[in-house]
LUMMAR-35008 format. One record per residue (C-alpha): x, y, z. Coordinates in steps of 0.5 Angstrom, whole numbers, plus 500, padded with zeros to 3 digits. Each point is the difference from the previous one (the first is absolute). Layout:
<X->X	Y->Y	Z->Z> $
...
//
This chain:
<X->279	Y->466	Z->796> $
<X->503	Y->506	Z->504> $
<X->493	Y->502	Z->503> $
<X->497	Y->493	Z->502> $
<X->507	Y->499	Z->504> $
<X->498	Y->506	Z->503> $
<X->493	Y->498	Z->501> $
<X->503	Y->493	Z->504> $
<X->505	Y->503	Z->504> $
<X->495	Y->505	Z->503> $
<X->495	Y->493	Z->501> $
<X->506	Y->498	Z->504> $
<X->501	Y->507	Z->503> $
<X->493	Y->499	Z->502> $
<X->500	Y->493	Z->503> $
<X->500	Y->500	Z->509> $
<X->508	Y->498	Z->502> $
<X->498	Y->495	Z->504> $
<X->496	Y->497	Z->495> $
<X->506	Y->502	Z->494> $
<X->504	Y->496	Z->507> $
<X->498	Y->494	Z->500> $
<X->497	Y->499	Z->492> $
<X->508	Y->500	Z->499> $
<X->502	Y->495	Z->506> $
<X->495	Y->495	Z->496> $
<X->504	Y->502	Z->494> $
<X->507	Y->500	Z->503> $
<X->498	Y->493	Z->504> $
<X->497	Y->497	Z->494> $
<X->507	Y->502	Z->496> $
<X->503	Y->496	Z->506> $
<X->496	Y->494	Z->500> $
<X->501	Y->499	Z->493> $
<X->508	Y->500	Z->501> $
<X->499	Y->495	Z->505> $
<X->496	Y->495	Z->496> $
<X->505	Y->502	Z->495> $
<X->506	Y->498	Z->504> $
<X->497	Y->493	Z->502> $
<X->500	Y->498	Z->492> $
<X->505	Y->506	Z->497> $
<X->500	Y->499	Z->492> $
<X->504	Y->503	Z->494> $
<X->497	Y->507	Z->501> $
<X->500	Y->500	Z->508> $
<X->504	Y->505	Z->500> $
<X->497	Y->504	Z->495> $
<X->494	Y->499	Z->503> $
<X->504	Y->502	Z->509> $
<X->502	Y->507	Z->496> $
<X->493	Y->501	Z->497> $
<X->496	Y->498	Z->507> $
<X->505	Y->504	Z->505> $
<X->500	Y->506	Z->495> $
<X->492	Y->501	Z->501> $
<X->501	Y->499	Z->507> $
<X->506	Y->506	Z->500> $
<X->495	Y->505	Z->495> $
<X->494	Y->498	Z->505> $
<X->503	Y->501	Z->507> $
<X->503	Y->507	Z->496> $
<X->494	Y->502	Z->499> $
<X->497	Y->499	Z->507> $
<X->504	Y->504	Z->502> $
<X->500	Y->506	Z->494> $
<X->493	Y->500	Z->502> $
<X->501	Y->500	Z->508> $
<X->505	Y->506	Z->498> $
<X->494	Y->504	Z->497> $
<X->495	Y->499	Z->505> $
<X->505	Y->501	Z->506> $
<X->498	Y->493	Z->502> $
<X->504	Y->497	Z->505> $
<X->499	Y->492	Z->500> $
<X->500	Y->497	Z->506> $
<X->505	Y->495	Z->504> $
<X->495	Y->495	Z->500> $
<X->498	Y->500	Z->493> $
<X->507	Y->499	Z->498> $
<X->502	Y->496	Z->504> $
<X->494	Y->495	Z->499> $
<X->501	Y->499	Z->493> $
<X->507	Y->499	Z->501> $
<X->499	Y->494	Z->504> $
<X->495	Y->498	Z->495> $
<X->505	Y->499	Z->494> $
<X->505	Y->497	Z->504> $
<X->496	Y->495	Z->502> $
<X->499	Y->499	Z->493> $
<X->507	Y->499	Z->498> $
<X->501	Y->494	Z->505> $
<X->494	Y->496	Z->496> $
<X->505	Y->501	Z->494> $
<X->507	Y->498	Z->498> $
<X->507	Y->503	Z->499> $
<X->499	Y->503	Z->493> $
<X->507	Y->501	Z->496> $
<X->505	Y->497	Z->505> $
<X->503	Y->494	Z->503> $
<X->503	Y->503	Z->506> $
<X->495	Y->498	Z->505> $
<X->503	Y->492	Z->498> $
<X->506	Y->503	Z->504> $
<X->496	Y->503	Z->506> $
<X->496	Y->494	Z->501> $
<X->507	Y->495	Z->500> $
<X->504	Y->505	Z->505> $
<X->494	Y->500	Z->504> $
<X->501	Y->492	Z->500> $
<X->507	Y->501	Z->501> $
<X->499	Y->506	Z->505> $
<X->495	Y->495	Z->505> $
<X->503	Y->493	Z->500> $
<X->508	Y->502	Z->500> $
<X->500	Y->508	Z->502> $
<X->505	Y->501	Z->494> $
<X->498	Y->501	Z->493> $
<X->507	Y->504	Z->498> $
<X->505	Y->494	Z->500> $
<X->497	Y->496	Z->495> $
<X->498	Y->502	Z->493> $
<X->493	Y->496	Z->497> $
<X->504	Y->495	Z->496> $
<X->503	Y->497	Z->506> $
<X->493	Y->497	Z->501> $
<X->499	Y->497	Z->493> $
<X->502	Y->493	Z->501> $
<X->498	Y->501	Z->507> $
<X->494	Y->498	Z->504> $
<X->495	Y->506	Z->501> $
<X->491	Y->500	Z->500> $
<X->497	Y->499	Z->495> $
<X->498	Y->506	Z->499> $
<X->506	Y->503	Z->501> $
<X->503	Y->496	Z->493> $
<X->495	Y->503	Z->497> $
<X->503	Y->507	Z->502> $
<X->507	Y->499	Z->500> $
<X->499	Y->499	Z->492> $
<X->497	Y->506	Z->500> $
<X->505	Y->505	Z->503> $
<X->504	Y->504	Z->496> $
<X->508	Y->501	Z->501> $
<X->500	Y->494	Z->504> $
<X->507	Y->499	Z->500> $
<X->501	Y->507	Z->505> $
<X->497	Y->500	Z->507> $
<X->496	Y->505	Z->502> $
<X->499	Y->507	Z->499> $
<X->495	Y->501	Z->506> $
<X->501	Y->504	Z->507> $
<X->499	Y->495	Z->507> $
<X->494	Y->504	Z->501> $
<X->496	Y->498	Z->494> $
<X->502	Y->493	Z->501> $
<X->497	Y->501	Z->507> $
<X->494	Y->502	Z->495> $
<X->501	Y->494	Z->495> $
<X->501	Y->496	Z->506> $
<X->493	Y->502	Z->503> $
<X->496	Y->498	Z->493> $
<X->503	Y->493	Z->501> $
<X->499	Y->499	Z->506> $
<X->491	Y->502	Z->499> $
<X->500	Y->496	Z->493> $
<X->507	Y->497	Z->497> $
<X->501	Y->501	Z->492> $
<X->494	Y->504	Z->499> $
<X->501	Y->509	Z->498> $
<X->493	Y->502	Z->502> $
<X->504	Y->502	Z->509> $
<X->505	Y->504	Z->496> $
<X->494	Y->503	Z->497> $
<X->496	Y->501	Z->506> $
<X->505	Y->503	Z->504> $
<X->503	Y->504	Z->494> $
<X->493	Y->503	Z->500> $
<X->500	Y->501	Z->508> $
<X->507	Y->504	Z->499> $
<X->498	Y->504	Z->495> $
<X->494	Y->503	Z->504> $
<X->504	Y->502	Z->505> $
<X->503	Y->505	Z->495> $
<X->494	Y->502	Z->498> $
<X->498	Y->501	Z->507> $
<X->507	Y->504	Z->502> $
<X->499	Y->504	Z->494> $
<X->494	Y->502	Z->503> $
<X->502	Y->503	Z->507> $
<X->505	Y->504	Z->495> $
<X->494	Y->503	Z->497> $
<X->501	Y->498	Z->493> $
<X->493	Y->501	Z->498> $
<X->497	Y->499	Z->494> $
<X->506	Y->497	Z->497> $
<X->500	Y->494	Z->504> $
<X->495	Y->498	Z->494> $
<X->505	Y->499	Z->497> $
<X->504	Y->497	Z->503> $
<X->494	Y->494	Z->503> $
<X->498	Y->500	Z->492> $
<X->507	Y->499	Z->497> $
<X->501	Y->494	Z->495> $
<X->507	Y->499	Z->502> $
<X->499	Y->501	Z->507> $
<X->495	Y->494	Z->500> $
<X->504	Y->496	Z->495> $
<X->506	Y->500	Z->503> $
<X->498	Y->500	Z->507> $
<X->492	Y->496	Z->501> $
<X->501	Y->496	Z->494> $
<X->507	Y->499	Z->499> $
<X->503	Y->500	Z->507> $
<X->507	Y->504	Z->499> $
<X->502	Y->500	Z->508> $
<X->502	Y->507	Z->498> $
<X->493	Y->502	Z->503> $
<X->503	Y->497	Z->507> $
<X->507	Y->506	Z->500> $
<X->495	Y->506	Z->497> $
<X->495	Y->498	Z->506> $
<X->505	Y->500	Z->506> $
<X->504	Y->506	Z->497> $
<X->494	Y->504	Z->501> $
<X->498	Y->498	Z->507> $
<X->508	Y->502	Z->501> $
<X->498	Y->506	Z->496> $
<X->495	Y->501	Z->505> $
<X->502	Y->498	Z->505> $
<X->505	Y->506	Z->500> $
<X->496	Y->506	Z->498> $
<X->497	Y->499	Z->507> $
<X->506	Y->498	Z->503> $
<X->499	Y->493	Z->502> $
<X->507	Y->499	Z->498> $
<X->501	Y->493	Z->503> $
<X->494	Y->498	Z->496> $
<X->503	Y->503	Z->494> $
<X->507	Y->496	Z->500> $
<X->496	Y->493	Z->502> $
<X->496	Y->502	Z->494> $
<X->506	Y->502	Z->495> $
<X->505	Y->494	Z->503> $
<X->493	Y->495	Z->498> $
<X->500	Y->504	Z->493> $
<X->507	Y->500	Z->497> $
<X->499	Y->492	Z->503> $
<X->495	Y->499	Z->495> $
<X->504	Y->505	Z->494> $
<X->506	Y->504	Z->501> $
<X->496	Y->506	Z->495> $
<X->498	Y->502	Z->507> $
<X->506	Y->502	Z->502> $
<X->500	Y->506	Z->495> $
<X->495	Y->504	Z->506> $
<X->506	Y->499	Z->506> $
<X->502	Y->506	Z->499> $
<X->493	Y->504	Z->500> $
<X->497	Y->497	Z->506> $
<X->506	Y->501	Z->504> $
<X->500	Y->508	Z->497> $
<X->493	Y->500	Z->504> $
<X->502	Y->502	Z->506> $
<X->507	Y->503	Z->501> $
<X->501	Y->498	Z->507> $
<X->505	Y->494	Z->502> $
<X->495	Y->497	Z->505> $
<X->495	Y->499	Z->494> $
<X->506	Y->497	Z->495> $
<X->502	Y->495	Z->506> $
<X->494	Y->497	Z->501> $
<X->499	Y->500	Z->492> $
<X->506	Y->497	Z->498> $
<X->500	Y->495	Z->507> $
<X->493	Y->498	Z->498> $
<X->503	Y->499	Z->493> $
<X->506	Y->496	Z->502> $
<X->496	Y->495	Z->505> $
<X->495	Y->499	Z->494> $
<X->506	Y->497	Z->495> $
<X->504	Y->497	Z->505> $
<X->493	Y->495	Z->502> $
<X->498	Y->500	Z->494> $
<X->507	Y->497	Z->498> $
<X->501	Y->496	Z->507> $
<X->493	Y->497	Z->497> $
<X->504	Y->497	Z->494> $
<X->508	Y->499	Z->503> $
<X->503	Y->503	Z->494> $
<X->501	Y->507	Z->497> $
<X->499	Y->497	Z->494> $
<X->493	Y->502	Z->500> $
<X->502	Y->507	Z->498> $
<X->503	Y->500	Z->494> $
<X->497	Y->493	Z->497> $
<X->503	Y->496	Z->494> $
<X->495	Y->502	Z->496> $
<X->501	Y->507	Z->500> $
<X->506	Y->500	Z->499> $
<X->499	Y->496	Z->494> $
<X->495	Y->504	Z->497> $
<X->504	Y->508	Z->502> $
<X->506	Y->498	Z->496> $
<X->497	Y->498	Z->494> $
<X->493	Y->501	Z->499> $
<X->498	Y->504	Z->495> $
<X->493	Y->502	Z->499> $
<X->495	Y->507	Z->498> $
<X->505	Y->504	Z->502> $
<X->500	Y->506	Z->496> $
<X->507	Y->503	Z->502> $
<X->503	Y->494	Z->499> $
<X->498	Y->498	Z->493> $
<X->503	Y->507	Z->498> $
<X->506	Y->500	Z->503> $
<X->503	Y->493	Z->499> $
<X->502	Y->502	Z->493> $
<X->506	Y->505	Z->503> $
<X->500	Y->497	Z->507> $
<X->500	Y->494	Z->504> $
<X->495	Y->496	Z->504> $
<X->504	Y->501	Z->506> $
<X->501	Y->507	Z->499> $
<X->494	Y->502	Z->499> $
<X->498	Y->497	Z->506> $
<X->505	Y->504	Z->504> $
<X->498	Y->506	Z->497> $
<X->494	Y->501	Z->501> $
<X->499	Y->497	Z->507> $
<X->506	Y->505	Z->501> $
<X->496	Y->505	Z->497> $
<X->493	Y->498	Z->505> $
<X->504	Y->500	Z->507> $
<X->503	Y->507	Z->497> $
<X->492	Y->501	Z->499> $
<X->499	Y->498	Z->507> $
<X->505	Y->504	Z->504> $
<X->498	Y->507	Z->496> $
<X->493	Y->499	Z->502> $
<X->502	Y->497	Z->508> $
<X->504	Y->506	Z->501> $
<X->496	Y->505	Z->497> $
<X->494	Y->497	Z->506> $
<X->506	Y->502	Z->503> $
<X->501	Y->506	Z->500> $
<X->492	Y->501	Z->500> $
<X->500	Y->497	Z->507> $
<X->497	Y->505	Z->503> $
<X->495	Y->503	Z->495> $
<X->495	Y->497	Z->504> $
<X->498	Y->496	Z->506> $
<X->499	Y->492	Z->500> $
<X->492	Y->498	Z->500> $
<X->496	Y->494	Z->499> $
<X->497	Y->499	Z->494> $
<X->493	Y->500	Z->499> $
<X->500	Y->503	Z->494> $
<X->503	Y->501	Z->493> $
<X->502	Y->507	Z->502> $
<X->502	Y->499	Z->506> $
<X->504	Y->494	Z->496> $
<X->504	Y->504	Z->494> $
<X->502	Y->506	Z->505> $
<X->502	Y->496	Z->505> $
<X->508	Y->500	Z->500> $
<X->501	Y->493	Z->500> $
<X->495	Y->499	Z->494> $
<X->503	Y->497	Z->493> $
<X->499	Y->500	Z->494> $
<X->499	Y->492	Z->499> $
<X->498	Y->499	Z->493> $
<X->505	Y->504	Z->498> $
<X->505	Y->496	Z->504> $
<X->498	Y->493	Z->498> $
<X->499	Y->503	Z->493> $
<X->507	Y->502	Z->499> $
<X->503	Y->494	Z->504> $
<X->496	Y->495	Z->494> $
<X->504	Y->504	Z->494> $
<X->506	Y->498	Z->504> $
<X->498	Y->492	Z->500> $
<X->502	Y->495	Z->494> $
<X->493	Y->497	Z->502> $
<X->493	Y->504	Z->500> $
<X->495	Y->495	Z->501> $
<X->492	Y->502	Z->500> $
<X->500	Y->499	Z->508> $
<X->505	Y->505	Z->500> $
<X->497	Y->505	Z->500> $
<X->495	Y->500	Z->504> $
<X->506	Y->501	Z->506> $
<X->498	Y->507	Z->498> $
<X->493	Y->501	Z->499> $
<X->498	Y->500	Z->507> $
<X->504	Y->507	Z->500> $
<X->497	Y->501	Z->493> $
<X->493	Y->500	Z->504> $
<X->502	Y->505	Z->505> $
<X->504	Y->505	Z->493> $
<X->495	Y->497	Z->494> $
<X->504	Y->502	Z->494> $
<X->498	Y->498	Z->494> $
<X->507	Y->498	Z->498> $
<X->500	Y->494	Z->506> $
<X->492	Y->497	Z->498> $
<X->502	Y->501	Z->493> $
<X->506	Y->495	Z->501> $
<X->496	Y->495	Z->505> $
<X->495	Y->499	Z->494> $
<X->506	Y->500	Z->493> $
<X->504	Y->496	Z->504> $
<X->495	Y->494	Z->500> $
<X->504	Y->499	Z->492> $
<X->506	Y->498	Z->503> $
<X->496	Y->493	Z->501> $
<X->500	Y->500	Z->492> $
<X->506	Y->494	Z->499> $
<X->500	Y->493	Z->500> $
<X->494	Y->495	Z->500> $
<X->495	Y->506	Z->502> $
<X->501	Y->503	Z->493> $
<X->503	Y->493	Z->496> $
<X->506	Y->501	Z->500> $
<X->505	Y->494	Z->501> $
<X->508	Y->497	Z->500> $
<X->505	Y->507	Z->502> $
<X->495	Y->504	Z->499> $
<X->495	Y->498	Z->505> $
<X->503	Y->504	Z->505> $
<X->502	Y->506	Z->496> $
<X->495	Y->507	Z->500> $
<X->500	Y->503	Z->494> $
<X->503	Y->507	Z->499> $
<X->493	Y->504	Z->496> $
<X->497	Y->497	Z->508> $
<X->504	Y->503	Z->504> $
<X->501	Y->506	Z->496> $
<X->492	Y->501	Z->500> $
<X->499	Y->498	Z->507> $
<X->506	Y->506	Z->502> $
<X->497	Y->505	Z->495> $
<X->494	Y->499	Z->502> $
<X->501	Y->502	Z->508> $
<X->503	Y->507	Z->497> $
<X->496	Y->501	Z->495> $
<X->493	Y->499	Z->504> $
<X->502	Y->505	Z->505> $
<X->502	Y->505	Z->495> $
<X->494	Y->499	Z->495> $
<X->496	Y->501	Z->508> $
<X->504	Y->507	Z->502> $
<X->499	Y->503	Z->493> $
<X->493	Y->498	Z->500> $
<X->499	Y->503	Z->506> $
<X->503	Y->506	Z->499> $
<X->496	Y->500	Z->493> $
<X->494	Y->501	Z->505> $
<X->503	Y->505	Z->506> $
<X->501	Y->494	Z->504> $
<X->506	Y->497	Z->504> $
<X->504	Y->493	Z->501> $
<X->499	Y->499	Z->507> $
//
């Protein structure tokens, strides 16, 4: 047994890489394919089926890469990207797969297009009231419909612009979607990620919750990295129009602030930043004539009792409050950020600024920031990790791959095991199993763990 694996491997050792390449892009877009067709007629084993298809694409994509790291192959640009572009276009052919979110969006773009407010008033306003037909049907399926929304004004511009090009349908959030996530893989690419952008272009989740699903977090995670940049190669103007139109498409954005503005330590450069920014959430506001558009109803709603996937939570609540705990933990996270800003601080004057062009170039930098380390810490202080979450930090974990951060881009596909997508109905159809939740943890410890004592096994490194 042991010498026919051997033999296998060695085939595959022997095979070309651009032929090993794009054997692996029909098998990853054939896998992709497959849960397209899936999501258009889910069935009871859906979910099953999504866990298996995305696991063939995690462990193929891996493998193009063990093989790109033993023939010190760099893939290029063109390669990935062209593929990338591939899946996402096949993504808008399919339909949002274990959510009804996208109802909310549809509506708010309705909302947003014909009355340029959607925070005023809850869905169920609109039961006995005359709407579209089409917007009937919708309405019906949105959830929480007596709560307002939860979405920023920029991504009502985005939800208003889907129904402006064909009203009630999803497949222009989907497109538009697709089109923000390239803009990410092409930012990352100027920061010289490298092979790893692989991952990133092949990522079940990333495809899932952003081509196919169209979570408009896309849009935030887009213009927070042009704001990025932007201001590694001192455009702090662009920086701050960025950073304003991103904290008005979600407010997670704002964790960058203190790490764009420790770029350059010059009052010129915070002047023209932090002015760009103000002028870009003042217009953004004057849009809509109300400030009410920065802290809708539905987030409030959701920040005060919301509880789901959170792991610390769960293990604090038998000795603390829901409110306490919050408050501990996002206490903790801003301490967390003071002690990591101050000490950029006191560095400041390790090294000159220099635009980016490479990864080098970016991690000694002395504004560059350790993104998924920041995000992953800021999700273990929410109540709420949703899948799409997660990805606010993999563009970072592009530019610092760790096995810990791509791990938990695959195991936190299990949190989608509650309600009808596993059967379960009543009180319980919300609620996430306690052996999922341990397992989707354990495993984002215990891969990388399992990956450094193999590697040290064998004399290699966990870089």
């Amino acid at each position: 047994m042991v010498q026919s694996t051997s033999r296998v491997i060695e085939r595959i050792a022997g095979v070309p890489v651009n032929t090993f390449f794009f054997g692996a892009m029909f098998i990853v877009t054939s896998a992709w394919a497959g849960v397209c067709i899936l999501s258009q007629q889910p069935g009871d084993s859906a979910l099953i089926q999504f866990l298996l298809l995305a696991l063939i694409m995690v462990l193929t994509t891996l493998g193009v890469l063990w093989r790109c790291q033993n023939t010190g192959f760099k893939l290029p640009f063109r390669w990935i990207l062209v593929t990338a572009i591939f899946l996402r276009l096949i993504s808008v052919a399919g339909d949002p797969l274990f959510e009804d979110d996208f109802y909310r969006y549809l509506w708010d773009g309705y909302q947003t297009a014909t009355t340029n407010d959607p925070y005023s008033y809850a869905p169920e306003k609109y039961f006995d009231e005359d709407v579209p037909e089409v917007f009937e049907t919708i309405l019906s399926f949105i959830n929480y419909p007596a709560i307002a929304t939860v979405y920023g004004p920029v991504v009502q511009w985005v939800f208003a612009l889907a129904y402006r090009i064909a009203p009630g349908e999803v497949w222009p959030l989907q497109l538009m979607s697709a089109f923000a996530d390239v803009v990410i893989l092409c930012l990352l690419s100027r920061l010289g990620a490298g092979n790893v952008l692989l991952l990133y272009a092949w990522s079940p989740l990333i495809l899932k919750e952003h081509s196919l699903t169209a979570h408009p977090d896309v849009f935030s995670i887009a213009l927070m990295f042009v704001s990025v940049v932007a201001a590694y190669r001192n455009r702090a103007v662009l920086a701050g129009i960025a950073l304003g139109l991103a904290l008005g498409a979600k407010i997670f954005a704002l964790l960058i602030v203190p790490f764009l503005f420790s770029r350059v330590w010059a009052i010129g450069y915070w002047l023209r930043l932090g002015g760009a920014t103000f002028v870009s959430l003042a217009l953004i506001t004057l849009s809509f004539g109300t400030i009410k558009i920065w802290v809708p109803e539905g987030l409030l709603a959701m920040a005060d009792s919301w509880l789901f996937n959170s792991p610390l939570y769960y293990l604090l609540l038998p000795t603390l409050s829901f409110s306490s705990i919050k408050a501990i933990l996002l206490a903790s996270f801003v301490l967390y950020c003071l002690v990591v800003f101050f000490l950029k601080f006191y560095k400041k004057n390790s090294s000159k600024p220099s635009d980016v062009s490479t990864l080098q170039q970016w991690t000694t930098s002395p504004a560059a920031f350790r993104g998924d380390w920041l995000f992953a810490l800021f999700l273990l202080c929410l109540p709420v990790i949703n899948p799409w979450y997660v990805t606010w930090l993999l563009p970072f974990a592009t530019l610092y791959p760790r096995w810990w951060s791509w791990t938990a881009s695959y195991t936190i596909l299990l949190s989608y095991w509650y309600g009808s997508n596993v059967g379960a109905i009543g009180s319980d159809s919300l609620e996430l199993p306690a052996s999922v939740l341990i397992v989707e943890f354990a495993l984002i410890l215990l891969v990388p763990l399992t990956v450094w004592i193999v590697l040290r096994c064998c004399g290699g490194s966990n870089s």
